[in-house]
N, CA, C and O of each residue as an XYZ file, in Angstrom:
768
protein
N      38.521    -11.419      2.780
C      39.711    -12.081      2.289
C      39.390    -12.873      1.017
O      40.243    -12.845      0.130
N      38.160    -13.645      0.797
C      37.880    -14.428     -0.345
C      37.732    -13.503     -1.459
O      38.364    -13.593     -2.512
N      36.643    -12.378     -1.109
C      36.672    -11.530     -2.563
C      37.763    -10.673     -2.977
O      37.944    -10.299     -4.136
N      38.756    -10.267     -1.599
C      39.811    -10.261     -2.388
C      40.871    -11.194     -3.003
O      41.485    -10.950     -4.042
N      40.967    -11.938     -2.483
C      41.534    -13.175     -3.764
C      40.868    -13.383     -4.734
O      41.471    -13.614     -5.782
N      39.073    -13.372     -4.729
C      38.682    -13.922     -6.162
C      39.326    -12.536     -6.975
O      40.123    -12.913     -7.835
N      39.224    -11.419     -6.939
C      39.610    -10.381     -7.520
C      40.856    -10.267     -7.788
O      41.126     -9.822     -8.903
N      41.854    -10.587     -6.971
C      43.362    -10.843     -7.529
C      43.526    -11.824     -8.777
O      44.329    -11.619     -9.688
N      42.493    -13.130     -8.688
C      42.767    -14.278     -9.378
C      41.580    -13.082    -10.962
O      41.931    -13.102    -12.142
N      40.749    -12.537    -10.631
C      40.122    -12.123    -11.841
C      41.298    -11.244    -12.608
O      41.741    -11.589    -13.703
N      41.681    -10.248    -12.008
C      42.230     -9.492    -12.491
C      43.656    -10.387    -13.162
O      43.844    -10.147    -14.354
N      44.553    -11.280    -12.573
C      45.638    -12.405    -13.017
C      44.878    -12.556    -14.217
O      45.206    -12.034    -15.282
N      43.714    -13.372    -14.028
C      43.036    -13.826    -15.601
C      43.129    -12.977    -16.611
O      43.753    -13.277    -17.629
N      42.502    -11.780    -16.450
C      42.643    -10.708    -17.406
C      43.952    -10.784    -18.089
O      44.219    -11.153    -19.233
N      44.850    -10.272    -16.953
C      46.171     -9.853    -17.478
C      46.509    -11.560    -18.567
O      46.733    -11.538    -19.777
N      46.461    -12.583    -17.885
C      47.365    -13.141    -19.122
C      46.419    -13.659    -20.288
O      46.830    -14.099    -21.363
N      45.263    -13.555    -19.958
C      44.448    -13.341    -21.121
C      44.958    -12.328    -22.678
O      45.321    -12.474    -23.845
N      44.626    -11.177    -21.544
C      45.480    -10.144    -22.754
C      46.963    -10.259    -23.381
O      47.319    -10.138    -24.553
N      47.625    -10.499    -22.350
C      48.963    -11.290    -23.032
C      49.494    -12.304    -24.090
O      50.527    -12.422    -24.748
N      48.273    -13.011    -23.949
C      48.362    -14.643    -25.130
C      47.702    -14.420    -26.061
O      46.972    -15.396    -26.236
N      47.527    -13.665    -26.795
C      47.523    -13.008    -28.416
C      45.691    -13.159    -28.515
O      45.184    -13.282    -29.630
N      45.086    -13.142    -27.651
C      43.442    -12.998    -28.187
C      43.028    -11.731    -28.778
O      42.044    -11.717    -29.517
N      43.754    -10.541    -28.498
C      43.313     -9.122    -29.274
C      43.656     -9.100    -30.654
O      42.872     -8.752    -31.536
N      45.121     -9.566    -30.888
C      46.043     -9.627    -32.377
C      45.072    -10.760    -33.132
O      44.857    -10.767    -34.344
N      44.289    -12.141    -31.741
C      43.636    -13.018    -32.881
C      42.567    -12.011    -33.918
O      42.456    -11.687    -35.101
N      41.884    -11.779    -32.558
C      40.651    -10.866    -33.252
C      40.566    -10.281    -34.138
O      39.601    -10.323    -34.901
N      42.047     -9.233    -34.335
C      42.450     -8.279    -35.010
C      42.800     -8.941    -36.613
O      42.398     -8.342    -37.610
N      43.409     -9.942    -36.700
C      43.729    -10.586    -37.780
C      42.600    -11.324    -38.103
O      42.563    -11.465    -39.325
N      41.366    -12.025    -37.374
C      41.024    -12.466    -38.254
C      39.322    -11.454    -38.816
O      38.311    -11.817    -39.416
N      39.716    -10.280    -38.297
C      38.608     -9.435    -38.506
C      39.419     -8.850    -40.231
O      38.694     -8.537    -41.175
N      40.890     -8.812    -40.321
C      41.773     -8.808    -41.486
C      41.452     -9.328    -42.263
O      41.188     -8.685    -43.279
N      41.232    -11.140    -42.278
C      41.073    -12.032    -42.989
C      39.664    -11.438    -43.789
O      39.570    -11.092    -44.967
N      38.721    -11.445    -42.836
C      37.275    -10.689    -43.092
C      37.239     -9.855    -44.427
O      36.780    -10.196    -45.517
N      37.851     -8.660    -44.054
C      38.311     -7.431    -44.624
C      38.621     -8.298    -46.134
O      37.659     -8.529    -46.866
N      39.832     -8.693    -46.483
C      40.328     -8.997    -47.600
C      39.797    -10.256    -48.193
O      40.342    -10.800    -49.153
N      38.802    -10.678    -47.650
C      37.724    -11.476    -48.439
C      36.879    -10.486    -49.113
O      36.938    -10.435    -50.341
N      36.113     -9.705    -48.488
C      35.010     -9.115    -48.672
C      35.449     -7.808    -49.535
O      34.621     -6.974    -49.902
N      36.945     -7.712    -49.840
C      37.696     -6.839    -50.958
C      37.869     -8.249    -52.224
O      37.768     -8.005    -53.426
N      38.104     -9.514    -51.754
C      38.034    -10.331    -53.220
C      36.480    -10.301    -54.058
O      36.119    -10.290    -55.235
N      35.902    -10.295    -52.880
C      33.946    -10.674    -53.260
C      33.656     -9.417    -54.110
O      33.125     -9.382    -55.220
N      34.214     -8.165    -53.191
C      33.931     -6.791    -54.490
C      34.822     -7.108    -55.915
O      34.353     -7.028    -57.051
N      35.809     -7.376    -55.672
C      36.093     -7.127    -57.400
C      35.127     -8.652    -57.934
O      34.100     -8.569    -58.608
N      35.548     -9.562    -57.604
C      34.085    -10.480    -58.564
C      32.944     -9.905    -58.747
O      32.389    -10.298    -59.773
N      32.419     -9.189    -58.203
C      31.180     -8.486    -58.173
C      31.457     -7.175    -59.330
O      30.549     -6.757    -60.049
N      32.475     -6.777    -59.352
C      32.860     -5.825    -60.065
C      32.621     -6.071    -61.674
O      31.994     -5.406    -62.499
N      33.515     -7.526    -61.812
C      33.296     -8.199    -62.921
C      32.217     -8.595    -63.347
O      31.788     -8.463    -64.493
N      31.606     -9.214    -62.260
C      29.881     -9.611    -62.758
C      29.529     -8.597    -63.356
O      29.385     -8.621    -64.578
N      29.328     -7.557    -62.672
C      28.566     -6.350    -63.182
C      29.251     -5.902    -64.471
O      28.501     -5.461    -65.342
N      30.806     -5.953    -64.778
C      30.725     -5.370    -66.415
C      29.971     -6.275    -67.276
O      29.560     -5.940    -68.387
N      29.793     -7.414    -66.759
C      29.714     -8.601    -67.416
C      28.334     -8.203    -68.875
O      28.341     -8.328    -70.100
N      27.256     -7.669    -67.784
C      26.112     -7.149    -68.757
C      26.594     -6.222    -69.833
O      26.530     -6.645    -70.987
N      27.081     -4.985    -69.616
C      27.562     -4.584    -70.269
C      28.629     -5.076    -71.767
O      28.587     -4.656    -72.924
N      29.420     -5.995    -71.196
C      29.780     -6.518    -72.467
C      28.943     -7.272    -72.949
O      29.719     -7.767    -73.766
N      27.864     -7.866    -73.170
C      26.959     -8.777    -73.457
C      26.452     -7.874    -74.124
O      26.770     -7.612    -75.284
N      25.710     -7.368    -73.545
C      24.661     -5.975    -74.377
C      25.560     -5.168    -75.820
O      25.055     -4.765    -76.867
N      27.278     -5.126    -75.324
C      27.770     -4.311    -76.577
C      27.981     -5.400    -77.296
O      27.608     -4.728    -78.257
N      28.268     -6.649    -77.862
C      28.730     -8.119    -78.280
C      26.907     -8.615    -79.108
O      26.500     -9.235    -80.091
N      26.429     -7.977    -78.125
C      24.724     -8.635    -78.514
C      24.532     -7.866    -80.181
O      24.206     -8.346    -81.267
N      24.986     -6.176    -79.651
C      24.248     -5.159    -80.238
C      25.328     -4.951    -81.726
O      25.034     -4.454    -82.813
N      26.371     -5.421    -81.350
C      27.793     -5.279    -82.875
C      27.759     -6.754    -83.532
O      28.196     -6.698    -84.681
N      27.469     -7.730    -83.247
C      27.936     -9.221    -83.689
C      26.373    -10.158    -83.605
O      25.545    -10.212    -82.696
N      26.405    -10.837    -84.974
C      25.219    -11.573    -84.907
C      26.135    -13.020    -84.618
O      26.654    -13.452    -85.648
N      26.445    -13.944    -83.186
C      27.527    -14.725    -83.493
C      26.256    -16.109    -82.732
O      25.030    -16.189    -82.670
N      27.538    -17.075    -82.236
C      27.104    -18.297    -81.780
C      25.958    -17.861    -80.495
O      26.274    -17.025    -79.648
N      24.985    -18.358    -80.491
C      24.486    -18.396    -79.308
C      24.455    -19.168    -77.707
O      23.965    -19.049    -76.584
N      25.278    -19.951    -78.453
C      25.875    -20.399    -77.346
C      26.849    -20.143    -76.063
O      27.161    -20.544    -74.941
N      27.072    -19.255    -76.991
C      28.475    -18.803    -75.995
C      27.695    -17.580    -75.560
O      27.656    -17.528    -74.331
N      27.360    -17.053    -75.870
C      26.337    -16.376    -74.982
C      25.539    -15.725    -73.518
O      25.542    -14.772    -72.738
N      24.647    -17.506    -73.945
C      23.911    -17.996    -73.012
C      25.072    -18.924    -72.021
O      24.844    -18.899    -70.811
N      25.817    -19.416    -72.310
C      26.891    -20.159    -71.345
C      27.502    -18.440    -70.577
O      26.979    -18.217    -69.485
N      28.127    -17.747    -70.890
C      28.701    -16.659    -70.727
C      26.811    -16.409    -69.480
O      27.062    -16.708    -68.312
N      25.885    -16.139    -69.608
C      25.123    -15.552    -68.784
C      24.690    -16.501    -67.621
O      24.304    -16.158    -66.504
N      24.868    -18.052    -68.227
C      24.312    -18.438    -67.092
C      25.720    -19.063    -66.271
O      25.526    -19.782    -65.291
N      26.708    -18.850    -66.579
C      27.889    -19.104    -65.458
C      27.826    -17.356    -64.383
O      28.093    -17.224    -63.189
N      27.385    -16.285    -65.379
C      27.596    -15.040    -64.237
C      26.137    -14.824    -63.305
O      25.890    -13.853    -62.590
N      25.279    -16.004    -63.536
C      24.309    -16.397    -62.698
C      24.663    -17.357    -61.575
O      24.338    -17.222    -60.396
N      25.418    -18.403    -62.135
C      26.084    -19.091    -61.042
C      26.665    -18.331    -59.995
O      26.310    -18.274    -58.818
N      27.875    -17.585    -60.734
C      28.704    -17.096    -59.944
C      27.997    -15.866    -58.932
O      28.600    -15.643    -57.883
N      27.159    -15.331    -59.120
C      26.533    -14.404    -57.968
C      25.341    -14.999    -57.217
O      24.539    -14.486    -56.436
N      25.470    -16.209    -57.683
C      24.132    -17.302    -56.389
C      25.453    -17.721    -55.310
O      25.109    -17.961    -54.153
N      26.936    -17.818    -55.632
C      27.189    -18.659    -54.749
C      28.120    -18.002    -53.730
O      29.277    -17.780    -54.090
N      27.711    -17.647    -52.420
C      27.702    -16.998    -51.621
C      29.265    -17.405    -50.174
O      29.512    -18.524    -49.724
N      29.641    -16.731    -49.987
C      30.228    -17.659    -48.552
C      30.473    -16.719    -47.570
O      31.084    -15.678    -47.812
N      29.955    -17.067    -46.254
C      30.078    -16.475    -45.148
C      31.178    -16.387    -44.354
O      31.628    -17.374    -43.772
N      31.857    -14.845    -44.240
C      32.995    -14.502    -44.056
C      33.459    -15.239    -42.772
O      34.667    -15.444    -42.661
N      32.506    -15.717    -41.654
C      32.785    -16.299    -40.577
C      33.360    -17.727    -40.619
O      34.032    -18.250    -39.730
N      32.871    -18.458    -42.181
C      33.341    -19.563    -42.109
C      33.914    -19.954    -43.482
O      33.229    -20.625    -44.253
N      35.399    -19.472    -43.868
C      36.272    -19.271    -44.933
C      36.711    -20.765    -44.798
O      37.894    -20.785    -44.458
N      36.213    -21.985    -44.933
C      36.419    -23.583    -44.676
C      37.321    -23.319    -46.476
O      37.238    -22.400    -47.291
N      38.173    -24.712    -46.470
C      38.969    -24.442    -47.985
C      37.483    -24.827    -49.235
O      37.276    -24.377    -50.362
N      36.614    -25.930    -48.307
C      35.685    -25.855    -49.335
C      34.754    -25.181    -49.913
O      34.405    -25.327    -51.084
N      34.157    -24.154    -48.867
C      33.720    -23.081    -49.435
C      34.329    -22.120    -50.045
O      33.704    -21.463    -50.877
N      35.600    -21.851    -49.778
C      35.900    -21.385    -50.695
C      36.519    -21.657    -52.099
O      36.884    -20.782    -52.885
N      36.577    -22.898    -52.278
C      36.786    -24.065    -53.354
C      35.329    -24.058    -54.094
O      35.231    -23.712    -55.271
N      34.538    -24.346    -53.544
C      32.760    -23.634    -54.326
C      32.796    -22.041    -55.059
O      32.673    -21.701    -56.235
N      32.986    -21.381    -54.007
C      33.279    -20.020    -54.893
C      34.354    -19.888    -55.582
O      34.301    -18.770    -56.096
N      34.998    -20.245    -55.782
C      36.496    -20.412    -56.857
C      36.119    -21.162    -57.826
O      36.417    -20.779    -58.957
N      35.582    -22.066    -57.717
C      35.108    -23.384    -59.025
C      33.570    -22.184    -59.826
O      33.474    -22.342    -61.043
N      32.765    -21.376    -59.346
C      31.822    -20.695    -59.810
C      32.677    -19.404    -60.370
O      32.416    -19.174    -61.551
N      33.330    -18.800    -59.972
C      33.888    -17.694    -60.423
C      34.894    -18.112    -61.473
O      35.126    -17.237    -62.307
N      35.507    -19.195    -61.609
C      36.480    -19.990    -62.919
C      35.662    -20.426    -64.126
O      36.105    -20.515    -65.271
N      34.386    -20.693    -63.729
C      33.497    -21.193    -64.683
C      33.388    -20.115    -65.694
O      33.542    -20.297    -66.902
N      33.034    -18.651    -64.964
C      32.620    -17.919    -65.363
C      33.703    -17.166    -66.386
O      33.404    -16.765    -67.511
N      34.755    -17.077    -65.895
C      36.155    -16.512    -66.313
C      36.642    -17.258    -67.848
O      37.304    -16.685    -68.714
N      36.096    -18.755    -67.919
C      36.270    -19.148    -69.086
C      35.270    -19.126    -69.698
O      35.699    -19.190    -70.850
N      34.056    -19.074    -69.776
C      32.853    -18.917    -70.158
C      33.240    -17.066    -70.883
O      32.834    -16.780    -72.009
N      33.939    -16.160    -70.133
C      34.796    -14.647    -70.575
C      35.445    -15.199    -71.850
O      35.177    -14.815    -72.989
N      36.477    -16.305    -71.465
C      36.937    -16.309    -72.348
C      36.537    -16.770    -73.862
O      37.055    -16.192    -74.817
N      35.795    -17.605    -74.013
C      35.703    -17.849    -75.156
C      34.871    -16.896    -75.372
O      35.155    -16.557    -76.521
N      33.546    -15.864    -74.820
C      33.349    -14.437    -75.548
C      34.338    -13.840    -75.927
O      34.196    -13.497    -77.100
N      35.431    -13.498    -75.438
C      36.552    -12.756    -75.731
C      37.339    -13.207    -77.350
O      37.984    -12.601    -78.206
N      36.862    -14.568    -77.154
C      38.143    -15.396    -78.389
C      37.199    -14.897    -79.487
O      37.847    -14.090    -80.152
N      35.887    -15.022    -80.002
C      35.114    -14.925    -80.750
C      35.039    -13.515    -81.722
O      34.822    -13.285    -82.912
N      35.312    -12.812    -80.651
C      35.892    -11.329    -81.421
C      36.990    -11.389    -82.337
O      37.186    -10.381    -83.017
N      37.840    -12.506    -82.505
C      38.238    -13.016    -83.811
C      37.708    -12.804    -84.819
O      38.121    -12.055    -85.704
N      36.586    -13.524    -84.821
C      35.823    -13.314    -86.232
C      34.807    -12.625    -86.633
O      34.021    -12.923    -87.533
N      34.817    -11.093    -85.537
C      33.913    -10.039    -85.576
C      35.132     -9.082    -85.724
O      35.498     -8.921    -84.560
N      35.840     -8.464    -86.415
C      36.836     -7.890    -86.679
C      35.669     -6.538    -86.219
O      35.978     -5.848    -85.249
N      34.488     -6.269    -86.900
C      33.928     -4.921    -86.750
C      33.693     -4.605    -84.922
O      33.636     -3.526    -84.334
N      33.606     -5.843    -84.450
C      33.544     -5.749    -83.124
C      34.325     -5.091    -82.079
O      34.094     -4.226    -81.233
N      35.700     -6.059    -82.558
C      36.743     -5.579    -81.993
C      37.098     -4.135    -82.319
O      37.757     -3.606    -81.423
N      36.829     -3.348    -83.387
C      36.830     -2.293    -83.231
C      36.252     -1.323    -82.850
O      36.567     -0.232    -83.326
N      35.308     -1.414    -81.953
C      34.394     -0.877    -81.302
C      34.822      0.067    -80.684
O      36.018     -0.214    -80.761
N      34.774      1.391    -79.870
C      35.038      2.106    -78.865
C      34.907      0.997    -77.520
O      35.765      0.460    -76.820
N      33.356      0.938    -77.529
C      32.143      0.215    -76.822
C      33.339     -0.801    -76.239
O      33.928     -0.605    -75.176
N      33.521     -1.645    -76.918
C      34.099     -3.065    -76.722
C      35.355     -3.025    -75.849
O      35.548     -3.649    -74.806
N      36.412     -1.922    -76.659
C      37.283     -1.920    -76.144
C      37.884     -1.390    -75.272
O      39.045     -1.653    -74.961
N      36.987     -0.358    -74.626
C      36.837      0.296    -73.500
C      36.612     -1.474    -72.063
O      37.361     -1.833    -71.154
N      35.212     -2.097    -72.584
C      35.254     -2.826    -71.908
C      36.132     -3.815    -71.512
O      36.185     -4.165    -70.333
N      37.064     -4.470    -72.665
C      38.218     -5.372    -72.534
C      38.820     -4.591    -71.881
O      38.638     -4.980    -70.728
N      39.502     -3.627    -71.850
C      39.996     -2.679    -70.673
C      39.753     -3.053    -69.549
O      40.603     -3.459    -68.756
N      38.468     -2.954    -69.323
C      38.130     -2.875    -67.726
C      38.072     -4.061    -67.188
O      38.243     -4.376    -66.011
N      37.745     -4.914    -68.380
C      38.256     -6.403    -67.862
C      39.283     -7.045    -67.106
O      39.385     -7.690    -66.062
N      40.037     -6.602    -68.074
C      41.700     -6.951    -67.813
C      42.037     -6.166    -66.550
O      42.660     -6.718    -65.643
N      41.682     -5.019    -66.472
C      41.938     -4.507    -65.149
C      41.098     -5.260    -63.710
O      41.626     -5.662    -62.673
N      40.086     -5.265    -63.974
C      39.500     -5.903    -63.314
C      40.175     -7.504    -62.824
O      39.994     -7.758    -61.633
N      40.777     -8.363    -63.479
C      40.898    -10.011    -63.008
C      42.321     -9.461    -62.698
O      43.178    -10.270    -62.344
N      42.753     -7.621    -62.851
C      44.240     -8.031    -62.244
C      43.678     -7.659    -60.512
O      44.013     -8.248    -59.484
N      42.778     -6.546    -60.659
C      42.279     -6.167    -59.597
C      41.777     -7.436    -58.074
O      41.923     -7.436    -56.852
N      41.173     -8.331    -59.085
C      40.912     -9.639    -58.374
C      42.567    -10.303    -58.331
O      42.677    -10.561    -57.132
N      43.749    -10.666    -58.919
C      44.554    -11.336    -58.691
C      44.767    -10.684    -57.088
O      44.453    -11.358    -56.106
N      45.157     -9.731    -57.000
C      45.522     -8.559    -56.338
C      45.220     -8.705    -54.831
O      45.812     -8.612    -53.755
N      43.491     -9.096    -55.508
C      42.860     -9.112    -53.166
C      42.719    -10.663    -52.955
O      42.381    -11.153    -51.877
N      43.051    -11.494    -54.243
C      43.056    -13.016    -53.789
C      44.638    -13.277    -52.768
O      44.724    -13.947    -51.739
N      45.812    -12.462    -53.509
C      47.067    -12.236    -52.962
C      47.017    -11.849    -51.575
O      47.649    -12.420    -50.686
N      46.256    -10.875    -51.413
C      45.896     -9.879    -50.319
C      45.202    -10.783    -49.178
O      45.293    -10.544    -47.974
N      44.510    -11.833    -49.735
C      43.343    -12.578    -49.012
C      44.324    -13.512    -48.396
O      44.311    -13.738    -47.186
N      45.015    -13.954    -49.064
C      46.114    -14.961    -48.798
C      46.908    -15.096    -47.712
O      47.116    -15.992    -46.894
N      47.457    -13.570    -47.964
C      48.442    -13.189    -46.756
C      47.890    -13.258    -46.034
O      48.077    -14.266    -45.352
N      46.882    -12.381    -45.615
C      45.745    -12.245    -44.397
C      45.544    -14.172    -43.838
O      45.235    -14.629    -42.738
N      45.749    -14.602    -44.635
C      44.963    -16.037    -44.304
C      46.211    -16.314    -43.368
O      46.138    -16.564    -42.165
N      47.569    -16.213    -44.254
C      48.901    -17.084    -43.446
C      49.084    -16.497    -42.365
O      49.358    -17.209    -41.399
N      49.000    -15.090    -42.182
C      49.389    -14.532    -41.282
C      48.325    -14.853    -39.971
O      48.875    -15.005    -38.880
N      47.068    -14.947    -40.018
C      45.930    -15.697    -38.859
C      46.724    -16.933    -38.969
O      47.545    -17.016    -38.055
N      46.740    -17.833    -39.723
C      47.102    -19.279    -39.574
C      48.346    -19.330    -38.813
O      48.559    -20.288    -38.070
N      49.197    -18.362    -38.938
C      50.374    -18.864    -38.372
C      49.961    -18.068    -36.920
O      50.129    -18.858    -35.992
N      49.617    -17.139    -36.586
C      48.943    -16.950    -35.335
C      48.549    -17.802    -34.335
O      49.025    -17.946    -33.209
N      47.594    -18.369    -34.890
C      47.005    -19.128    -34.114
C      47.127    -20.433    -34.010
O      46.602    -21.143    -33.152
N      48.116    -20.901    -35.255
C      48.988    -22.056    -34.842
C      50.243    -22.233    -34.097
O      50.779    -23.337    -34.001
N      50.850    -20.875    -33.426
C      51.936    -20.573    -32.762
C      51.666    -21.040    -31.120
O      50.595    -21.424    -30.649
N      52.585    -20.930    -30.620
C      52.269    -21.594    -29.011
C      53.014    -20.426    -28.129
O      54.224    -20.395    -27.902
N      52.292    -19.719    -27.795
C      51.590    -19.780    -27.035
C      50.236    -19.755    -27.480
O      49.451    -20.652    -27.172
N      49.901    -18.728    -28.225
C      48.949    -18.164    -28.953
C      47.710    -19.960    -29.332
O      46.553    -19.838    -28.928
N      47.907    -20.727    -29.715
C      47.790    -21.802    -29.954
C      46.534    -22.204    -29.019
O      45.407    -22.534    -29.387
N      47.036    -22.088    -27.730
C      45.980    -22.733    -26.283
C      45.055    -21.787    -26.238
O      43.975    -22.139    -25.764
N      45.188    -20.380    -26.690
C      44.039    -19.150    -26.350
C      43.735    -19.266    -27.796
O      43.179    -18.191    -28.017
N      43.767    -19.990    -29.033
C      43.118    -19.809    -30.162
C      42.133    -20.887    -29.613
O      40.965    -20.516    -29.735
N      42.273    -22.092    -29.054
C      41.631    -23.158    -28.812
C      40.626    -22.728    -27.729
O      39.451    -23.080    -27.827
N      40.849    -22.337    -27.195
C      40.092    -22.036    -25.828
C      39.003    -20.771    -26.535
O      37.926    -20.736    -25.940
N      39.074    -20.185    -27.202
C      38.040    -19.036    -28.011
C      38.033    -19.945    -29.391
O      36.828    -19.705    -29.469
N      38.194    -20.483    -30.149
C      37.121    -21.436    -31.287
C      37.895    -21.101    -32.182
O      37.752    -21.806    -33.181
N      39.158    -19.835    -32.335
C      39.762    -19.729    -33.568
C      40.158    -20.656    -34.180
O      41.059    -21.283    -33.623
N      39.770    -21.076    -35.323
C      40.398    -22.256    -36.385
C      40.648    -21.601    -37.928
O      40.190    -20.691    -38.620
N      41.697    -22.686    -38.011
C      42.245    -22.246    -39.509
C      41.540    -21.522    -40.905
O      40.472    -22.056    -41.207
N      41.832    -20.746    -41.520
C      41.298    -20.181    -42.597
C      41.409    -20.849    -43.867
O      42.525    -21.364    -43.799
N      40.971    -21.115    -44.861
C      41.226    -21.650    -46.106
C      42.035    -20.718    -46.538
O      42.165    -19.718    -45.832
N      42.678    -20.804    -47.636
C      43.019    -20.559    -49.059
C      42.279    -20.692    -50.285
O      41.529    -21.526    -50.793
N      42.978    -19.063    -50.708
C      42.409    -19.559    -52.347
C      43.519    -20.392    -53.158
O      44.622    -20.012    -52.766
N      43.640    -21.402    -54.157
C      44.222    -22.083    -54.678
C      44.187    -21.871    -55.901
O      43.268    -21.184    -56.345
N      45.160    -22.394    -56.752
C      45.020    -22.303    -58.245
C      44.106    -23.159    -58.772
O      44.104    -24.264    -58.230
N      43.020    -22.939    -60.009
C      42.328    -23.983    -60.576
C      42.629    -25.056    -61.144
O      43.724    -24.995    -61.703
N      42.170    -25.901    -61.221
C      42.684    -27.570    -62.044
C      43.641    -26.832    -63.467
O      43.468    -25.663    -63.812
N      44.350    -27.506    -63.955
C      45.170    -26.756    -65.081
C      45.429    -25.555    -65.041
O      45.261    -25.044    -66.148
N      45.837    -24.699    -64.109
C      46.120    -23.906    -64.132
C      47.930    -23.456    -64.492
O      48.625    -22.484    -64.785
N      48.022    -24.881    -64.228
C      49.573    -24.732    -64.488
C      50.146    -25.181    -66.009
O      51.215    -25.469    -66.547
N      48.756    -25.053    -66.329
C      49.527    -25.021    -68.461
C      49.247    -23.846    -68.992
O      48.100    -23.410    -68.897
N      50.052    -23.264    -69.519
C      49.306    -22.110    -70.506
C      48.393    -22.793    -71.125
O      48.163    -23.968    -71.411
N      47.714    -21.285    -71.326
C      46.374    -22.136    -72.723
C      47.191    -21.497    -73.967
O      48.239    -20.862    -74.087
N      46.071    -22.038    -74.928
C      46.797    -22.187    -76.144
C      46.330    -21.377    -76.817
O      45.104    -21.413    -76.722
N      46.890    -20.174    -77.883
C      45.980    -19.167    -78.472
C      45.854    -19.423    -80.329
O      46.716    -19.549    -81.199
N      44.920    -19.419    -80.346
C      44.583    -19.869    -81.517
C      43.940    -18.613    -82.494
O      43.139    -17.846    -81.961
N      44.229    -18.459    -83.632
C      43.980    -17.229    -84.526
C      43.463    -17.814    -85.980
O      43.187    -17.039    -86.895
């Protein structure tokens, strides 16, 4: 009589176990996972043209060296700084957002400088790469969007009730966001 009750009461457990959203948690935040580790490839994507434009900019333009060496050692930053998909906290991912922005303007003023390399800008070389650039940070807008959703959609999961007591009871906690950078809400200013 006892082991069949403990077995009625196991099998009860099961069932409303499975009922109170622990598979959909899993499922979403194995999502969240996913569309991080699709933002981390396109940064990585970018890093990597990154040499490439350096090397064609090095090899057409005798220019500032500064911008340069700022331009190489922000895409050094940005591939030291790492974050573990298990723990998407807003500040880690506020670390990797502040390293990958560094780097993006550190792009930009290489980019502005081709101003006054007119032979540059006409490059095949070059402008093949501005291409892939631009495709590239839309490519990144794209899985930060992607990352996002994934984020609200766990967050609101597992901040829902029922779902709520079985996020708590298994350790699920909130996901960060990616956010816009400091000034992000002014245009910049283009200067010729």
């Amino acid at each position: 009589m006892k082991k069949l009750l403990s077995a009625i009461l196991i099998i009860v457990a099961a069932a409303s176990l499975s009922s109170c959203s622990y598979n959909s948690m899993v499922k979403l935040d194995e999502n969240v996972k996913g569309k991080w580790g699709a933002v981390q490839s396109q940064y990585q994507r970018r890093v990597d043209l990154i040499g490439n434009l350096v090397n064609t900019v090095k090899g057409a333009a005798n220019f500032e060296k500064g911008t340069l060496t700022a331009v190489v050692e922000a895409r050094a930053k940005a591939t030291s700084v790492q974050v573990d998909p298990t723990k998407l906290t807003p500040e880690s991912i506020k670390q990797y957002q502040e390293a990958q922005g560094q780097l993006g303007s550190a792009l930009g003023k290489l980019l502005s400088i081709t101003e006054n390399y007119p032979e540059l800008k006409a490059t095949e070389n070059f402008k093949g790469l501005q291409t892939q650039l631009e495709g590239t940070e839309n490519r990144i807008n794209v899985a930060r969007l992607d990352f996002n959703q994934a984020v609200q959609d766990y967050n609101s999961k597992i901040r829902s009730f029922p779902a709520n007591l079985t996020a708590k009871m298994f350790g699920f906690s909130a996901k960060g966001y990616f956010t816009a950078e400091a000034g992000a809400d002014k245009a910049p200013e283009v200067k010729f």
